[in-house]
N, C-alpha and C positions, 0 to 999 in steps of 0.2 A: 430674845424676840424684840422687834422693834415697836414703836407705841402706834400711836392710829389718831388721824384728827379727822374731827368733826369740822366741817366750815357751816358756823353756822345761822346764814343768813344766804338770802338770792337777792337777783336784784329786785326783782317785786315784792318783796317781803314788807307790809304795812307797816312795820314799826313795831314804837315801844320794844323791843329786842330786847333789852338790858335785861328787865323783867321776868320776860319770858323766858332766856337763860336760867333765871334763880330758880323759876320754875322746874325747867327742866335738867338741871344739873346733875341732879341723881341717878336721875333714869340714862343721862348719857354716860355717867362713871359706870353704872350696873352694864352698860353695853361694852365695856371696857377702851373705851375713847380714855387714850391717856392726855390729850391737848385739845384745843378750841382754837379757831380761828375766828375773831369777829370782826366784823367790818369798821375801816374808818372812822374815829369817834370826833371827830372835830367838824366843829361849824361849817356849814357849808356855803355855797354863791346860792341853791336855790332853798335856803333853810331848809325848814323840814320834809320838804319836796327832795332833797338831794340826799344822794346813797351815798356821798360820803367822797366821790373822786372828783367832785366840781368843787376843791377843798379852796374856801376862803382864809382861816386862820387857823393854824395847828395849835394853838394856844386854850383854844373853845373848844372845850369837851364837852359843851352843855352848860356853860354859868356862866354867862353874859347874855344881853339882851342885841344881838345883831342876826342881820339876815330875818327880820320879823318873828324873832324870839328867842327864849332862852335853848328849851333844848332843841337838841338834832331830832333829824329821825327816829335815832332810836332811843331815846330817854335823855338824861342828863347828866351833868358828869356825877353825881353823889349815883347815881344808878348804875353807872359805867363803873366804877370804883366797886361797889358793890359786888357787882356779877364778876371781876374781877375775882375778889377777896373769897366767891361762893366758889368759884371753877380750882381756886387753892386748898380750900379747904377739904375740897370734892377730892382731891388728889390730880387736878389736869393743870398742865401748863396753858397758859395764856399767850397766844399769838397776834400781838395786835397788826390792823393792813396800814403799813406807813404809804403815802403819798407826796414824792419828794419831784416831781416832773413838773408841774404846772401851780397857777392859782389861778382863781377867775371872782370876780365881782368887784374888783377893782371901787375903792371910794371915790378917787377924785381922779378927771384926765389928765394929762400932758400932752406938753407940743412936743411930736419925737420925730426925728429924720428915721425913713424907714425905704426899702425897695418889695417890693411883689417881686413872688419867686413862684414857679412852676409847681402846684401842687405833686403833679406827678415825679418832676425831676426839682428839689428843691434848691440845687444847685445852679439852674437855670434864673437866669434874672431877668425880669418881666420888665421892660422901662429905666428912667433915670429913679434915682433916690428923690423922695420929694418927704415933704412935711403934711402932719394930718394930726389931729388927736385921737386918744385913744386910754382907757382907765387902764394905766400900768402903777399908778399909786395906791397903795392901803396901807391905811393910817390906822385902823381898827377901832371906831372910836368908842365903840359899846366898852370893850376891853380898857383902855385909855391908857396906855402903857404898862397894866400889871404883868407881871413876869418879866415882859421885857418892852424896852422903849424903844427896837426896830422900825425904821418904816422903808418899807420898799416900793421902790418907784422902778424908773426904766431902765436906768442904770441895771436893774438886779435882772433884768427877762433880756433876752436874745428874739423872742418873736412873739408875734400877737397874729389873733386872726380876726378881727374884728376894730377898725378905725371910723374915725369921722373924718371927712371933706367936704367944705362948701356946705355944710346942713344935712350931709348925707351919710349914711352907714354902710360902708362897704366891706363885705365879707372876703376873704382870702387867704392867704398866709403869707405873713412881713415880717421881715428881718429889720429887727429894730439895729438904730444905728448907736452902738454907744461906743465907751471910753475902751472897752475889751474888743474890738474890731467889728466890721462888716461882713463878717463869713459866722459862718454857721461852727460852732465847737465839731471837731473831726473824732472824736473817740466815742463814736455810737454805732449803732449799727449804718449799714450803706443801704438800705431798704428806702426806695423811693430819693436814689440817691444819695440824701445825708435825712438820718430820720430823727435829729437832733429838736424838732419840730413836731409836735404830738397834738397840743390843743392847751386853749386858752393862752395868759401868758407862760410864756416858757423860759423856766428858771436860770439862769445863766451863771454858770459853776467856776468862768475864769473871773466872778466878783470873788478877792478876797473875805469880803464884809458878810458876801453868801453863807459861804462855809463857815466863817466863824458862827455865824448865826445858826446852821443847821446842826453845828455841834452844840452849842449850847440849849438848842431845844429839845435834840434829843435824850441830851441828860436831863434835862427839866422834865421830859415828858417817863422819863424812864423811871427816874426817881418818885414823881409821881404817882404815877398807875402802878407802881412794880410789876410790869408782864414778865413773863419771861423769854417771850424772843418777838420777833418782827416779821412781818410777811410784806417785801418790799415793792411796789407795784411799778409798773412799763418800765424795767430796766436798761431794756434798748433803746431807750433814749437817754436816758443818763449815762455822761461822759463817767467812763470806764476808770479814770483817773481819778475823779473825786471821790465814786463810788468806792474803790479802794481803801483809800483815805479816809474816808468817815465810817466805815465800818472796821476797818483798823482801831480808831478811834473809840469805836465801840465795845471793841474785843479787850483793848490793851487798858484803856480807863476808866472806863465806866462801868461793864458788866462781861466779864471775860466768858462766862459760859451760858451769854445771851443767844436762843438760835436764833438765825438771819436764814431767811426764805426769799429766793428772788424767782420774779416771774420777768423769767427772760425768753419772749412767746417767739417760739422757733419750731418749725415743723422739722428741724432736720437736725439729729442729734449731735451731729460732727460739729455745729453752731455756739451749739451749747454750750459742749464740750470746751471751744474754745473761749468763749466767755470766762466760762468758769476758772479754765490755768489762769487767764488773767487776771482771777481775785483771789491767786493763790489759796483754795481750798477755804476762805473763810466765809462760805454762804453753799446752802443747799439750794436747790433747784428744781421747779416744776416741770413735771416731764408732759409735756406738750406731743412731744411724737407718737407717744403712746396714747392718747387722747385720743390722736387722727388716726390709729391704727382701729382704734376699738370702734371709732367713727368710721371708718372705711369697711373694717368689717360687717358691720349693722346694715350696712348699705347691701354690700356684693352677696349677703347672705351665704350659700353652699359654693358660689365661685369666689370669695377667700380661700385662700389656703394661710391656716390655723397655725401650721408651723410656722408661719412667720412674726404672728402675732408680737412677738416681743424685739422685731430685728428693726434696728435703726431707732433704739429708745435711749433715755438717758439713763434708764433701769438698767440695762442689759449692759453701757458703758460705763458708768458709776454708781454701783448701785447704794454705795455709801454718805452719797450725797443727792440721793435721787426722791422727789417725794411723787406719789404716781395718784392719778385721782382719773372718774371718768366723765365727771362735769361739773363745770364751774359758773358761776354768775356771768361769765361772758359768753360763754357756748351754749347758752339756756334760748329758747327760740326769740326772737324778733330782736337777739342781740348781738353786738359788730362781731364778736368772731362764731356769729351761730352755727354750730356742728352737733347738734345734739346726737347723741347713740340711741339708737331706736330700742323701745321698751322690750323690745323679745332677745336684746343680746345683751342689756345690762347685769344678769344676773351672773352670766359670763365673764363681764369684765370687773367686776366686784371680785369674784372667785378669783381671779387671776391676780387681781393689785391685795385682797385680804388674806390669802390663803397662802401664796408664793412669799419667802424666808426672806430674800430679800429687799422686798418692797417696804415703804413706809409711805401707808394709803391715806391719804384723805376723804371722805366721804361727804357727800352734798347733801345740803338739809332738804333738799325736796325729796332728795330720793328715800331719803328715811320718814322722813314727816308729811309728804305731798305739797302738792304748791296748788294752786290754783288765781289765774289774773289775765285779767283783757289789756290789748293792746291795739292802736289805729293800723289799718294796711288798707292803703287804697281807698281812703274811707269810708273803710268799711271796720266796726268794733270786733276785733276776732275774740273767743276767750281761748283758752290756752288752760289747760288742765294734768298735770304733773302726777301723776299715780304713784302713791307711795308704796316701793317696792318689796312685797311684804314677805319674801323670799332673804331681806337683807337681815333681817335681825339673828336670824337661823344662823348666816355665814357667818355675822359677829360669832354668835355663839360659839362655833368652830373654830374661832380662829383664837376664842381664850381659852378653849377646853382642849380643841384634838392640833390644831397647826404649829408643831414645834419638831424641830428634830433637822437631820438634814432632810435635800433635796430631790427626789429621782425623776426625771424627768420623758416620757416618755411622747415627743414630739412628732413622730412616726406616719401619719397620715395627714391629709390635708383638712380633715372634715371631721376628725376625733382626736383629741389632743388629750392626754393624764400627766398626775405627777403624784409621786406619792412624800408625803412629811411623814421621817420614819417614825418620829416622837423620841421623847428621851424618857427619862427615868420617873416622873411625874404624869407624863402628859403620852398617850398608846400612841399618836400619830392618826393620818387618814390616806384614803385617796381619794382624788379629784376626777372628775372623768369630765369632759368636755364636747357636744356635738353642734355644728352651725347647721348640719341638714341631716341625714335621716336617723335610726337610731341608730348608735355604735358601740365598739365594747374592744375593749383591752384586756389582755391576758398578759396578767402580772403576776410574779413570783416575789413573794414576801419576807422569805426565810423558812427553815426548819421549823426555827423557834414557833411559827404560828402557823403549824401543821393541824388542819382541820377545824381551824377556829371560823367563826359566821360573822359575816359582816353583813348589815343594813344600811341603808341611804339616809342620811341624819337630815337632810334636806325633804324625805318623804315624795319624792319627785316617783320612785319605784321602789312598789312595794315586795318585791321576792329579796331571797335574802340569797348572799354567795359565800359557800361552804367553800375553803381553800382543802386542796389536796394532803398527802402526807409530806411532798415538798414546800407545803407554803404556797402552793400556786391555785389561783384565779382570775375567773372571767367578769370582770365588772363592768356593767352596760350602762347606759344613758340614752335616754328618753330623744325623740324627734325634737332639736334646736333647744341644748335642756342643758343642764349639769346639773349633778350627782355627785354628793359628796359621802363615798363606805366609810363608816370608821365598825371596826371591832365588839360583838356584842360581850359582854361584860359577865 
């Protein structure tokens, strides 16, 4: 059976994190989370205001005094270290979020030749090349060259969206001109024409001096913290060719059985799919499609059709290097890829990435622990309240007691979806039963061997119990927009 992570942080999450990991470590190993996901631990452009992607120095885990203080948002680095060493101890692997695409809070300007390009079509060039300034240098100077005595200036970014001219600040996005060309790196995704271009400055991968530097900090940082794998962020923009390369790098000298997670944000698994041949199988991958599926369903409510639930995922194409979850810090409301799944079909899509042999789920910390946080719209203060779905712990439970065995799948109507986990020699199995609109029920044959034996809803969703015949066969039902999970009474 494969393990299970916790992500565990959103984006509103107040802080101090570290902490509250130590805290809660126990109680996430007793739910049987065999990993962690936590967010970005290094210095950020808006200190402690920043989740960690506005990343100023990947060197400041919290021990320097830059960006208006020592630590990050979520503690420091001896606390980072810490919740580390507790999540080990605990028995989970540590999955730290790397951020290799951009940097922003630049110390000091430069004078840079640069051209405006077409936000829409980045390849479009907006005017001649002209001269502006703009902060593409950091020097670090809190840090003062400890670890390492890098400074990067323009030479190392391909694009900026934010210059000075004439006393003024003009927002857009410029392709800086350096010693590596005036075109945009081509081995990214073509989204928006060339999507080599994301936010703040943008890292430029044909600098030799780059790469050398990103390898040496990754071993600095690995060595370090001892995590044990990476969850690598906007890999669609990072040139395919480095990527390669440095996670090569990763695999072959520094930590050969480190897991590498990329979030390569593709609604269309065939996308993926190709990404991934091109990193030669050495990185797992967030299945986004299924995301939008369980999002689209939430939506269409009883006009879904449930058999499809799983078609066009990266589950369904790879499910060996597929990680499946049904919301993340970026899909959470008032945020850039906001698709949240509506609270009446999460319980569903939980069942399906916890429950299904394949899957290696992810679970989001609101939906276990709740969220609650206001956000501006229209200026107007909205709050925003996240119910912690209290249906979730049950399915954990299921998925370390009864979800082992093979798979049966019984996909058969548009509106009532089962499957059954036969169980092995330890663990009796279940069945899952599934409804998006009225109540439904499957009639399943189990075997001889469990001729007249009763099965209950371990979920408590329905309370009658279903007596299987002398062949093993029964009618197991589910509640109006519900799922129902029988396991065998004992």
């Amino acid at each position: 059976m494969n393990g299970i992570i916790i992500q565990f942080f959103h984006w509103y999450h107040p802080g101090n994190l570290w902490n509250e990991f130590i805290e809660k470590s126990d109680y996430l190993k007793s739910l049987g989370f065999t990993a962690v996901w936590l967010p970005p631990a290094y210095k950020c452009d808006l200190g402690k205001e920043g989740r960690g992607y506005d990343v100023y120095d990947l060197y400041d885990l919290g021990e320097f005094d830059q960006k208006g203080g020592i630590p990050t948002r979520y503690g420091t680095k001896e606390e980072y270290l810490n919740a580390i060493k507790k999540a080990q101890e605990s028995g989970m692997s540590v999955y730290a979020d790397i951020v290799l695409n951009h940097r922003m809070g630049g110390d000091e300007a430069e004078e840079i030749t640069i051209h405006r390009v077409n936000e829409e079509d980045r390849n479009q060039v907006l005017g001649d090349p002209f001269t502006a300034n703009a902060f593409t240098k950091f020097t670090f100077p809190g840090r003062n060259g400890t670890y390492s005595q890098f400074i990067w200036d323009y030479q190392c970014f391909s694009g900026i969206d934010a210059i000075q001219k004439d006393g003024e600040e003009i927002k857009g996005v410029f392709k800086i001109h350096n010693e590596y060309g005036t075109e945009w790196n081509d081995a990214v995704s073509h989204q928006f024409g060339n999507y080599d271009y994301l936010m703040g400055a943008d890292v430029e991968y044909r600098n030799p001096y780059v790469v050398e530097e990103l390898k040496n900090w990754i071993k600095w940082y690995l060595d370090t913290t001892k995590v044990n794998g990476i969850r690598l962020d906007a890999l669609k923009h990072i040139p395919s060719d480095f990527l390669k390369d440095w996670v090569s790098y990763i695999k072959t000298e520094i930590a050969p059985n480190c897991f590498i997670l990329g979030e390569f944000w593709k609604d269309e698994a065939d996308k993926i799919s190709d990404f991934f041949d091109r990193m030669d199988n050495l990185l797992s991958c967030f299945d986004a499609p299924l995301h939008y599926n369980f999002f689209t369903a939430s939506k269409e409510g009883k006009d879904y059709d449930l058999t499809k639930i799983l078609e066009n995922t990266f589950l369904k194409e790879n499910p060996l290097f597929s990680v499946s979850f049904v919301e993340n810090h970026d899909t959470q409301k008032f945020q850039a890829l906001e698709s949240s799944v509506a609270d009446w079909f999460k319980p569903m899509a939980y069942a399906i990435i916890l429950l299904s042999k394949e899957a290696y789920p992810c679970v989001f910390y609101p939906d276990l622990f709740g969220a609650e946080y206001t956000e501006m719209k229209d200026d107007q203060e909205v709050n925003v309240i996240i119910p912690k779905l209290e249906v979730l712990s049950a399915l954990l439970q299921v998925r370390q007691q009864f979800a082992y065995g093979e798979q049966i799948d019984y996909f058969d109507h548009p509106n009532c979806i089962a499957w059954v986990r036969t169980g092995d020699s330890e663990h009796p199995g279940c069945v899952v039963v599934i409804s998006n609109s009225d109540e439904g029920y499957k009639e399943i044959e189990l075997g001889a061997e469990h001729a007249h034996a009763q099965y209950t809803d371990f979920l408590q969703q329905r309370n009658d119990t279903v007596t299987l015949d002398e062949n093993g066969k029964g009618t197991f039902r589910v509640n109006v927009k519900s799922v129902s999970v029988w396991i065998k009474n004992q």
